[in-house]
C-alpha positions in Angstrom: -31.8 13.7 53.6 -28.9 16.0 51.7 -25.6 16.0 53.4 -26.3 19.7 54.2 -29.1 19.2 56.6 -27.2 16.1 57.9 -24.4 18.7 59.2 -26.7 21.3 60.5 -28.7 18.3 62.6 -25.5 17.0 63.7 -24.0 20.9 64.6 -27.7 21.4 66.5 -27.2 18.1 68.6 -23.7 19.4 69.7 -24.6 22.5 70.9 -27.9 20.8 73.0 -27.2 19.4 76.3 -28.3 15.8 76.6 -32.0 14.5 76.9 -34.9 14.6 74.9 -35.8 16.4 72.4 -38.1 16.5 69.2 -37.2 16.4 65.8 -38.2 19.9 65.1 -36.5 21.6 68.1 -32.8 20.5 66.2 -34.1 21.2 63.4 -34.8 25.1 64.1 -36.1 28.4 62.4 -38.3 27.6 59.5 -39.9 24.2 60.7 -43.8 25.8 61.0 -43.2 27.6 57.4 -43.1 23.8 56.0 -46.0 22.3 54.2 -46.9 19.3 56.8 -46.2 17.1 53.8 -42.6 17.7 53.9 -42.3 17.8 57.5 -43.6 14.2 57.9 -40.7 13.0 55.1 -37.9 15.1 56.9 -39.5 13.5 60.4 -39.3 10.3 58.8 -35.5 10.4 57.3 -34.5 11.5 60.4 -36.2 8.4 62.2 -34.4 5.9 59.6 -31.1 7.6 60.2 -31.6 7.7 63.4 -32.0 3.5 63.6 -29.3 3.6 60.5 -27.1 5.0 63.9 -26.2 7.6 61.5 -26.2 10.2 64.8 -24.4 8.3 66.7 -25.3 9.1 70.5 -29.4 9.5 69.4 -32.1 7.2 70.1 -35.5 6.8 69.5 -37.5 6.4 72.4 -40.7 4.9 70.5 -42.4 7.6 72.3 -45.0 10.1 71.0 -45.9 12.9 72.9 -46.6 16.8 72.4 -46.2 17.4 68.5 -44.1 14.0 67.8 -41.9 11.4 68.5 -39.3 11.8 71.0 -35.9 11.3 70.6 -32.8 11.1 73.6 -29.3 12.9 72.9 -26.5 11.4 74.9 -24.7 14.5 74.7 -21.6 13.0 72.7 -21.3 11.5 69.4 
């Protein structure tokens, strides 16, 4: 994952209020024009970095449900 996207994830998070959430949602506009390949890599760097607690305030909740796995925001880093 490029520093680049690591900011916009981390700006998304911020401005969502705390709960759940799926990858996609933070990651925003263009997700559905991705080629499923590169979806699954993106969904699966942000899984490591997520257990890497490199978003702090982000957990995994080893749940998979409607289009993924699901992920809780704290609402502060």
């Amino acid at each position: 994952m490029d520093e680049a996207l690591r900011r916009h994830l981390q700006h998304q998070l911020n401005t969502c209020e705390a709960g759940e959430f799926h990858f996609s949602e933070i990651y925003g506009a263009g997700w559905k024009q991705l080629w499923i390949g590169d979806r699954v890599k993106l969904g699966h760097a942000f899984l490591n970095a997520v257990r890497k607690g490199e978003f702090p305030g982000v957990v995994d909740t080893g749940i998979k449900r409607g289009g993924g796995r699901l992920y809780r925001w704290s609402g502060q880093e």
